[in-house]
C-alpha angles and dihedrals in degrees: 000000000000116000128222128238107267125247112270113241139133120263102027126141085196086253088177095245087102090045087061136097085268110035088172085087099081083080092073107026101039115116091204096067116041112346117194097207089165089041102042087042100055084042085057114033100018095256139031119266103285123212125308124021094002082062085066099032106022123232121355146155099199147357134206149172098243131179120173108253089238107021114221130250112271099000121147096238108349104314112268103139097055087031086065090051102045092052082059100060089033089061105034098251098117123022087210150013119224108206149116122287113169126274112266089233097037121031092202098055120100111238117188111233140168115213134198108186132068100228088045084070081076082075087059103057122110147042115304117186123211139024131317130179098242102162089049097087094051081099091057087042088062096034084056078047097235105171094173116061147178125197133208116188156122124266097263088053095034083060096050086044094054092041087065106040095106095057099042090073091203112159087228137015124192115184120195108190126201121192126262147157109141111061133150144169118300084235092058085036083062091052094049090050086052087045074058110050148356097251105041084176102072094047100115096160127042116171129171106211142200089245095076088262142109114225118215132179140184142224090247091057107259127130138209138189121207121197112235099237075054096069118101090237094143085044090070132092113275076247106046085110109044114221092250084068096038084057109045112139096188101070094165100028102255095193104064132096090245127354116221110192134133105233094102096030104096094206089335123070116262108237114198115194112204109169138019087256084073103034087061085052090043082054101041093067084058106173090357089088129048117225128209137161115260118240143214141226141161137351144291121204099086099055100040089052090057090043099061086034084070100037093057086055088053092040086057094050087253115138120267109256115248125226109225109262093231085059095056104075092046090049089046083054094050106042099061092050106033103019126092118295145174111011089344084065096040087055093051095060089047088051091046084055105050088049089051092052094058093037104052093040093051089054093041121023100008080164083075121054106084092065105035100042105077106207093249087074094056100047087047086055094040097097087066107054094257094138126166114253119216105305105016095106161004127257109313094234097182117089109244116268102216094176105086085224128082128216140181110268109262087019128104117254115279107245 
């Protein structure tokens, strides 16, 4: 199926709705224009995120620490996510799966694909960098009259997904979200990997992980871990991350079925069952996966505060400041043994986007904000004085949390 061009317009993550038969669409499913969390939420799961730590992650009926018993061959961590899809079509419960694979001239380029068998998901393991028109093959997916389906996509594609649902029509929809917030173009994502290593071409494997480290490794076998104080993130273009991605609301994905992501992993990946839509594909993978509770360490609010201190600086076009390079060694030391981790650290890059989002929007689109900041947003970057103005938002609907700390509703706060 060729794809059309999509429809120009600010703010797009080329979704794929713009690129179908009605991109008109994008006026009503796009994330980036009015966004309906509460609403969205209660259409999904059967009620909106509640206090504590569905403040952070949206709705969920449990979270766990999860690696696959045996992990998968080329998979990014051990293979859950396409685990999950491929026990769908293994079983009859989808008649595709509608989800990335590489590029057959880039490895590293997204290319929207449907599958039908369940060994075919191996082609979908991995990390892919850079936007890809997902949505965009809903409209294949009904002309090969699939009427049971599985997703697998990022927040600003799982939206537009659910925004749609109604008219879609499918018998049966399974949505298997993954986190993001930081994406690019594959073409910038080339330059980054050359900012990395001398030979950008032999990176097979980039991973950012919940060490504080990014993970690389290289078609002759080696591997290297990079603190993250150690990236040459100052070193990248002003517009290396477009706004849309400076201003996503939704961090871990909080309208899919399940949500399969690394912040709180520790080393594993961080699983978050919302539904139970995604507690009958949890179950499915029976003694496949292995199950653990998530922890818990250390604390936030420093690092959060220097991270929107820097942030504002780069809001207003001022330089990034740089940390001493004598001190970097000592705080990558420090980070990955005294720093948040677990959910604390999944929370605090929750709480970094939510600060970024106001931040970036109130130097660049304040016109905005009121529509595209749900007030979920706001109450997450209230601790740190990152209040609305006359005019940046609705009615804030959740109670304050004066702790400092989340926990599940009806749980004890997490220490």
């Amino acid at each position: 199926m060729t794809l059309r061009a999509p429809a120009p317009r600010s703010l797009c993550t080329d979704c794929g709705v713009s690129r179908m038969k009605d991109p008109s669409a994008c006026g009503t499913a796009c994330q980036f224009i009015k966004p309906d969390y509460p609403g969205m939420e209660r259409a999904v799961h059967g009620r909106a995120r509640g206090a504590g730590d569905e403040l952070f992650f949206g709705p969920f009926q449990s979270m766990h620490r999860a690696r696959m018993a045996t992990p998968a061959t080329g998979a990014q961590w051990t293979g859950i996510t396409t685990g999950l899809a491929a026990d769908l079509l293994r079983n009859g419960k989808v008649d595709a799966v509608l989800t990335m694979v590489p590029d057959a001239g880039d490895r590293w380029k997204p290319q929207p694909t449907l599958i039908t068998e369940a060994d075919d998901m191996a082609r979908a393991r991995g990390m892919r960098m850079g936007y890809a028109p997902l949505l965009a093959l809903l409209e294949e997916a009904h002309a090969r009259a699939f009427k049971r389906l599985a997703v697998i996509g990022i927040p600003c594609q799982i939206y537009a997904l659910r925004k749609l649902e109604a008219d879609l029509r499918f018998d049966r929809l399974y949505v298997i979200g993954t986190p993001c917030s930081d994406n690019t173009t594959t073409e910038n994502f080339h330059t980054f990997l050359a900012l990395l290593d001398e030979n950008p071409d032999t990176i097979t494997y980039l991973e950012f992980r919940a060490d504080y480290r990014v993970e690389l490794r290289f078609s002759d076998g080696r591997q290297r871990l990079i603190p993250f104080l150690s990236l040459p993130i100052s070193d990248l273009p002003p517009d290396f991350f477009p706004l849309t991605c400076r201003t996503c609301v939704d961090y871990t994905n909080a309208l899919a079925d399940i949500t399969v992501g690394y912040m709180a992993g520790q080393g594993d990946q961080w699983v978050i069952v919302r539904n139970a839509r995604g507690a009958e594909m949890l179950e499915g993978l029976g003694e496949q996966i292995i199950l653990t509770a998530p922890d818990s360490k250390g604390k936030r609010h420093a690092a959060v505060k220097g991270f929107i201190a820097n942030t504002a600086r780069a809001a207003g076009g001022l330089p990034l400041r740089r940390m001493p390079n004598w001190v970097r060694p000592i705080v990558s030391w420090l980070q990955p043994r005294t720093g948040p981790r677990g959910l604390e650290f999944a929370r605090t890059r929750v709480e970094m986007k939510a600060a970024e989002t106001i931040l970036h929007l109130r130097q660049s689109l304040p016109a905005k904000m009121k529509n595209m900041i749900p007030d979920h947003v706001w109450q997450i970057a209230k601790p740190y004085a990152l209040t609305p103005e006359p005019g940046e938002s609705h009615t804030l609907p959740f109670a304050e949390n004066t702790s400092g700390e989340a926990a599940r509703p009806g749980a004890e706060p997490l220490k």
